[in-house]
C-alpha positions in Angstrom: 75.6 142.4 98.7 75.7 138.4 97.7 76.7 140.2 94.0 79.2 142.0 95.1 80.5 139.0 97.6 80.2 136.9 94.2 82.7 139.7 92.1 85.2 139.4 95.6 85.2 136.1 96.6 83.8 134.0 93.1 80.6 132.2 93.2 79.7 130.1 96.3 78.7 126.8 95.6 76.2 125.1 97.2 75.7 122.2 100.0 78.3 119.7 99.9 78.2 116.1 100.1 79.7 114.3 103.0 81.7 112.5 100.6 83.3 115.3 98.5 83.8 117.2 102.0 85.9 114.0 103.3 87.6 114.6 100.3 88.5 118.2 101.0 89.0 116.5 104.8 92.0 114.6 103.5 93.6 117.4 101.0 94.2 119.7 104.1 95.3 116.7 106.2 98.0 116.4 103.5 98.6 119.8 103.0 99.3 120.0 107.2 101.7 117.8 106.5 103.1 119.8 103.6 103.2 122.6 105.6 105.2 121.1 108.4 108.0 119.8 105.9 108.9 123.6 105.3 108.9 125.0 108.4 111.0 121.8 109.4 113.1 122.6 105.9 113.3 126.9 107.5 114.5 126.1 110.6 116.9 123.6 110.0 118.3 126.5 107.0 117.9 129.0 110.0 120.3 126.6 112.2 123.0 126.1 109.6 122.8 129.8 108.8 123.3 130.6 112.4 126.7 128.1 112.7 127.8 129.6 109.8 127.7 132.9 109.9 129.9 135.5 112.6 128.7 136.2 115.4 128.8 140.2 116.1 127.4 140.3 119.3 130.7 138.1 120.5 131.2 138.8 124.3 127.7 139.3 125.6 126.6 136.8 127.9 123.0 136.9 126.7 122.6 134.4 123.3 119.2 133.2 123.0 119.3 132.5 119.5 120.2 128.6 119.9 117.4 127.9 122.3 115.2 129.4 120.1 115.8 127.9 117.4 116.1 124.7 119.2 112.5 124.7 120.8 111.3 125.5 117.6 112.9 122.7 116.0 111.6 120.6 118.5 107.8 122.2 118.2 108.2 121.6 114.4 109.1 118.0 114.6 106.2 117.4 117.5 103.8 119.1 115.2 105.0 117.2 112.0 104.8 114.0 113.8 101.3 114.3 115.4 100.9 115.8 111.5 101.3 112.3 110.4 99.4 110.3 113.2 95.8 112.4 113.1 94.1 114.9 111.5 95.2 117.9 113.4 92.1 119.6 115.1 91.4 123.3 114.7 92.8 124.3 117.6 96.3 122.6 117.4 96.5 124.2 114.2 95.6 127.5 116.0 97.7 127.2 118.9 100.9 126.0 116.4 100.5 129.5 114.5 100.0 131.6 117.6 103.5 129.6 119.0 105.2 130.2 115.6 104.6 134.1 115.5 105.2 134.1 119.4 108.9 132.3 118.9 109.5 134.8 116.1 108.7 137.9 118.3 110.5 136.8 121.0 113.5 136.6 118.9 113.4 140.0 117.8 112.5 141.4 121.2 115.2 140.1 122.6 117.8 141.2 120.2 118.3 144.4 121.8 119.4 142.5 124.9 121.6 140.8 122.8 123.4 143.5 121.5 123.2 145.9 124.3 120.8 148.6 122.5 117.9 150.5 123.7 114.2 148.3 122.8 113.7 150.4 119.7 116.8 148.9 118.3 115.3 145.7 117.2 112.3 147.4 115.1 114.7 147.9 112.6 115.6 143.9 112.4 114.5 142.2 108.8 113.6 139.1 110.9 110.3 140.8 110.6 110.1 139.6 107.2 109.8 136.2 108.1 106.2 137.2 108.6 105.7 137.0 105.5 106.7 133.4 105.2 104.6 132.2 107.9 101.8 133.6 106.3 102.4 132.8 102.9 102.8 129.1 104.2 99.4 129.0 105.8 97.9 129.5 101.8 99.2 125.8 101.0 96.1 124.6 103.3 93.3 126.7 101.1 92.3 127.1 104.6 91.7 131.5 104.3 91.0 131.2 108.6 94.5 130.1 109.3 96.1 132.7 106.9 94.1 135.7 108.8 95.0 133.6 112.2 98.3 134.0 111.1 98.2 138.3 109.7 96.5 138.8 112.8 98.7 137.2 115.3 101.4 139.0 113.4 100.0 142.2 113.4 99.2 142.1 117.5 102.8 140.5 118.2 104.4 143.4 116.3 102.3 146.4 117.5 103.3 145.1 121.5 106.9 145.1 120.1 106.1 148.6 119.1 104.5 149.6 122.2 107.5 148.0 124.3 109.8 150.0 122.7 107.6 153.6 122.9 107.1 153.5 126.3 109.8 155.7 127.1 108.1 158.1 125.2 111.3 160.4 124.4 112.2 157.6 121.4 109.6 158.7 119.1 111.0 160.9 116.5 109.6 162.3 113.2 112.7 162.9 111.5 112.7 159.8 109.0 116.7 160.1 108.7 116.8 160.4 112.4 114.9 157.2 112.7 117.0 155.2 110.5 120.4 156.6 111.8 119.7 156.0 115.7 117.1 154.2 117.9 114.2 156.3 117.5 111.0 155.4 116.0 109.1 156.8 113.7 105.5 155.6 114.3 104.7 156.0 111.0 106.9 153.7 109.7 105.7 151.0 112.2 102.0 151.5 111.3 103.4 150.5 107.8 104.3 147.6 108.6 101.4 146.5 110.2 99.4 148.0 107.8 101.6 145.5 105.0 101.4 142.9 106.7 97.3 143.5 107.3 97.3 144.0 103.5 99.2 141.1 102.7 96.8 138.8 105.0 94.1 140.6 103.2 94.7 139.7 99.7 95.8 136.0 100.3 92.8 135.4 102.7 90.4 137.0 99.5 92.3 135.0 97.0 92.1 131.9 98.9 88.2 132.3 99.7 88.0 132.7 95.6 90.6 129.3 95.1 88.7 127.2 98.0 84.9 127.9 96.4 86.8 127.0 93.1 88.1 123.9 94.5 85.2 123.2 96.3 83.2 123.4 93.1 86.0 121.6 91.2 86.2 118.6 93.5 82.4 118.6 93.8 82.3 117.8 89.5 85.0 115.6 89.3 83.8 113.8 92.3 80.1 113.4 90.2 82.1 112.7 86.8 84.1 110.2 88.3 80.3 108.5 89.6 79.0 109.5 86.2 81.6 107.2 84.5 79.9 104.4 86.1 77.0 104.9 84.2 78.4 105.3 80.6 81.5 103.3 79.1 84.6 104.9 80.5 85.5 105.2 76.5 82.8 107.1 76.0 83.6 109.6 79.2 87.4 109.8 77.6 86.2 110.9 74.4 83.5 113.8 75.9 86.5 114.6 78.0 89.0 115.3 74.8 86.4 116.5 72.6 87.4 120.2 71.4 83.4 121.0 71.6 80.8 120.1 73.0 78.6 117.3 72.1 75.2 117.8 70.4 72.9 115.4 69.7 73.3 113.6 66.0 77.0 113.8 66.5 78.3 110.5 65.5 81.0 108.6 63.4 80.4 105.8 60.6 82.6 102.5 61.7 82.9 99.2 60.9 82.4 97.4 63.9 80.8 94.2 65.1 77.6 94.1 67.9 77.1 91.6 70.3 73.8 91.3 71.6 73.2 88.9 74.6 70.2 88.1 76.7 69.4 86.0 79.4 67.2 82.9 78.6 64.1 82.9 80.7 64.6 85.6 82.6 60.7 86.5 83.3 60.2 82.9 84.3 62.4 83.2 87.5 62.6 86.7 88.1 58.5 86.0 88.8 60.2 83.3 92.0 63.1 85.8 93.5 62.4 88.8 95.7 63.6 92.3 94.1 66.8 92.3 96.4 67.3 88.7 95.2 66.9 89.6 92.1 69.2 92.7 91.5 71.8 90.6 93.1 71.4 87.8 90.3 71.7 90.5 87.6 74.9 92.3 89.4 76.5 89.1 89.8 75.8 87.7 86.3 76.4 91.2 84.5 80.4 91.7 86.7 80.9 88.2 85.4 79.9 88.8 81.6 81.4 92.3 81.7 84.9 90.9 82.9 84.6 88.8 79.8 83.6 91.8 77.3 86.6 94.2 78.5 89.1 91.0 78.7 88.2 90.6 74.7 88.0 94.8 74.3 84.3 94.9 74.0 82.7 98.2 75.2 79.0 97.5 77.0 76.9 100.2 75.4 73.9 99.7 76.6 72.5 97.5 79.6 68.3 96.6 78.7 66.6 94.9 81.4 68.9 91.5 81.7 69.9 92.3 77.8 73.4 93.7 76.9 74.3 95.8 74.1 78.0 95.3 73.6 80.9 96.5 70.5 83.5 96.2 69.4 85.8 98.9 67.6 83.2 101.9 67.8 84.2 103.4 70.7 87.8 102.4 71.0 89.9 100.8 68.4 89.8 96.9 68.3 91.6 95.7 64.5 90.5 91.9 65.3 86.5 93.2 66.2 84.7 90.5 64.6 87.1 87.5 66.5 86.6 89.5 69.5 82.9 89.5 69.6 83.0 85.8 68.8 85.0 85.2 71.6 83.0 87.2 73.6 80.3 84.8 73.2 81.8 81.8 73.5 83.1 82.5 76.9 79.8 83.7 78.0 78.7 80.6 77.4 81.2 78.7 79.0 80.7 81.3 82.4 76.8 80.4 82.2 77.7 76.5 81.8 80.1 76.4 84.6 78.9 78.9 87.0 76.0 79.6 89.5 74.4 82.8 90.1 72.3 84.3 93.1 70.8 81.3 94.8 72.3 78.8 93.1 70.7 79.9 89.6 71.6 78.4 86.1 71.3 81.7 83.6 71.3 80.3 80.3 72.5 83.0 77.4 71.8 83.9 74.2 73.7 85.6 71.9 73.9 87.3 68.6 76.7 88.7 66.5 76.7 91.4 63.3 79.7 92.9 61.4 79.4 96.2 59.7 79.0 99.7 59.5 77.1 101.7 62.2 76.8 105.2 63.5 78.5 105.7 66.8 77.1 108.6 68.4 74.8 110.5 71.1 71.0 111.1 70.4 68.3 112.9 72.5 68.1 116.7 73.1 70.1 119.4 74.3 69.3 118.7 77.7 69.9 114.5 77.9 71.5 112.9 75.4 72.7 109.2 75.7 76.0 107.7 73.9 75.0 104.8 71.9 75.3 102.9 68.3 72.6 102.3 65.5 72.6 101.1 62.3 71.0 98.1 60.5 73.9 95.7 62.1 72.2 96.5 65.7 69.1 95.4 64.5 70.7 91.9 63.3 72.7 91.4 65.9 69.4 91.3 68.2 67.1 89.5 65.6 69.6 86.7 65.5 69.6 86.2 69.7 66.4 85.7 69.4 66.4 83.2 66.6 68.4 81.4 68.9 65.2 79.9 69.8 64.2 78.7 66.6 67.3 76.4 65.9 67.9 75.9 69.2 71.3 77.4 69.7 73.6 79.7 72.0 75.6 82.1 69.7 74.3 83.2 65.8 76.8 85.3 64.0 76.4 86.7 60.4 78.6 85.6 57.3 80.2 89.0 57.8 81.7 88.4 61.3 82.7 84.3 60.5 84.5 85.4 57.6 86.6 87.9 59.0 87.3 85.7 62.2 89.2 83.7 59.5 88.0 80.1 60.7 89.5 80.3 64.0 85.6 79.2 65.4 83.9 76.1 64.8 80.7 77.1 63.0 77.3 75.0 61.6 75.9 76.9 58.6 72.4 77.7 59.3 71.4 79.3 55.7 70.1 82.3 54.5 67.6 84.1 57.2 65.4 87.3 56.3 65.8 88.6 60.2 62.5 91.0 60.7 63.1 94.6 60.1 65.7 93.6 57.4 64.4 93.1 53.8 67.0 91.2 52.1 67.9 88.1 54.0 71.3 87.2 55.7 73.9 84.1 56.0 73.9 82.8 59.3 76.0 80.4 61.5 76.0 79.3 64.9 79.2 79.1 66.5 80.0 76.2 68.8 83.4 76.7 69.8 86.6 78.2 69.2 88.7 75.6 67.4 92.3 77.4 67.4 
């Protein structure tokens, strides 16, 4: 049975958090109001059509028409307001669809008073088909309860009109010309109509059960994507979004780029003296501070390692100027750690190391979990030379590569020619003081 429910209805999902269903919460509430603004939009159509048009039934003293219309217009404007104030309960909702297909039957019951004709007279009204609209209008809430409320109400409010107009039993006919060319009624043709509109509640209540599991599902993933792009670069989340396939690990792209590398100086040393909820507040506060800095400059953080950041520029989004960006990346890093305080009252002193070249942006791992990230020999560099920070007892070490293309806008000491470990060949080094224009 769940198989065949699956085939009618789609797949179920399963539990869903509070969140997402708060979500869903305030989608209907919206869609309430939605719904009010075209039953607001019908009636006031209904009461220009009404001025408008002749009025046949001239001369009978019985008109209930206007006051119809003009409670309804009033219920419609109460409900649309209260709409707007709360989230309408169930029950409101309930009641306000029992009242609509109770003001429509009442209208069509009582045409036969208004024209002086026999109660079977105003079965053959198309006011009936304004049925349809009520319960087509009950879909925009993805809400399938209200739609059957609606059929259902429907159906019972027609079948008594029927059975108000049969009770002189000497109407019924089964002569279909004689029912359409006098006031008889063919109960046949009644039952079809409840039977349509049955059928019609039927399929939009199935297809609605099939779009609210779909949405449910939908709004449950984009709800976890949108909390997933807090854990990889939102770059990174645009491009899996684009991408005509699927990822796979080893997919990757050769760029020139430049890496920053930064780490925080000391960091066992005090992270021994703070509490763990001291301590992840140092870190949040320090990395929100340094990670305003990276996207001001249109630096991407790839990776986050213990207090260590893993930042680019120009792999996963375009940055022409890369190597100037990363430098003044790290400068103002430098001047956030000089001038500010983090946690309780901590000084976080920063290191830093900058490499120009190419590197392999990509994902790597299995099939399974894969993580987006960059490697190449210029990753290495970049956090060889942080660390060599120690040894000549600087803040920022860039390589020739990333000076030269910053085209002396940055005041730089030449340190020499460093072999960096993991590297072979050695590498011209500076350390850059400031920026100078």
């Amino acid at each position: 049975m769940s198989k065949l429910g699956d085939f009618i209805f789609g797949a179920a999902g399963g539990p869903l958090p509070a969140r997402v269903r708060q979500t869903i919460a305030i989608e209907e509430a919206r869609a309430e109001i939605l719904i009010g603004w075209v039953q607001l939009t019908l009636v006031a159509f209904f009461v220009v059509l009404y001025s408008i048009a002749p009025k046949t039934s001239a001369g009978t003293p019985f008109m209930p028409v206007p006051y119809i219309l003009a409670v309804y217009l009033a219920f419609s404007l109460l409900r649309l307001a209260v709409a707007y104030l709360w989230r309408l309960p169930n029950w409101f909702v309930v009641v306000s669809i029992v009242t609509d297909i109770g003001l429509l039957m009442v209208l069509i019951w009582s045409f036969h008073l208004q024209y002086q004709q026999p109660p079977p007279f105003y079965l053959k009204a198309p006011t009936l088909l304004y049925v349809f609209i009520f319960i087509a209008l009950r879909s925009l809430r993805f809400n399938p309860a209200y739609v059957v409320a609606t059929g259902l109400a429907a159906a019972a409010g027609w079948l008594a009109l029927v059975c108000y107009a049969i009770s002189d039993m000497t109407v019924i006919t089964r002569d279909y010309v004689d029912y359409l060319t006098s006031n008889r009624v063919l109960i046949g043709g009644e039952i079809d109509k409840i039977i349509s509109i049955l059928l019609v509640t039927a399929v939009l209540t199935v297809a609605l059960i099939r779009a609210r599991r779909l949405l449910m599902r939908s709004v449950a993933d984009a709800t976890m994507a949108r909390d997933m792009t807090r854990f990889i670069p939102p770059e990174v989340a645009s491009h899996i979004k684009t991408a005509d396939q699927a990822l796979k690990p080893g997919d990757g792209e050769v760029k020139t780029a430049s890496v920053l590398f930064c780490d925080i100086e000391g960091f066992s040393t005090f992270s021994e003296r703070l509490a763990p909820d001291a301590l992840m507040g140092t870190l949040n506060a320090y990395f929100a501070a340094v990670s305003e800095v990276v996207e001001r400059h249109g630096g991407v953080i790839t990776q986050f390692q213990g207090d260590a950041l893993l930042v680019t520029f120009n792999a996963a989004t375009a940055v022409p100027d890369h190597a100037a960006c990363a430098l003044h990346t790290a400068v103002a890093i430098q001047d956030i750690v000089r001038h500010q305080r983090f946690g309780p009252g901590l000084v976080l002193r920063t290191r830093c190391g900058i490499s120009t070249g190419e590197l392999v942006a990509g994902v790597i791992g299995t099939n399974e979990r894969m993580i987006a990230t960059v490697y190449g020999d210029e990753v290495n560099v970049a956090a060889r030379l942080e660390q060599l920070n120690k040894t000549y007892g600087t803040s920022v070490l860039a390589t020739d590569s990333t000076v030269s293309l910053a085209a002396d806008r940055f005041d730089c000491r030449p340190i020499g020619a460093v072999t960096v470990r993991g590297r072979a060949a050695p590498v011209d080094i500076y350390a850059v003081l400031a920026v100078s224009r």
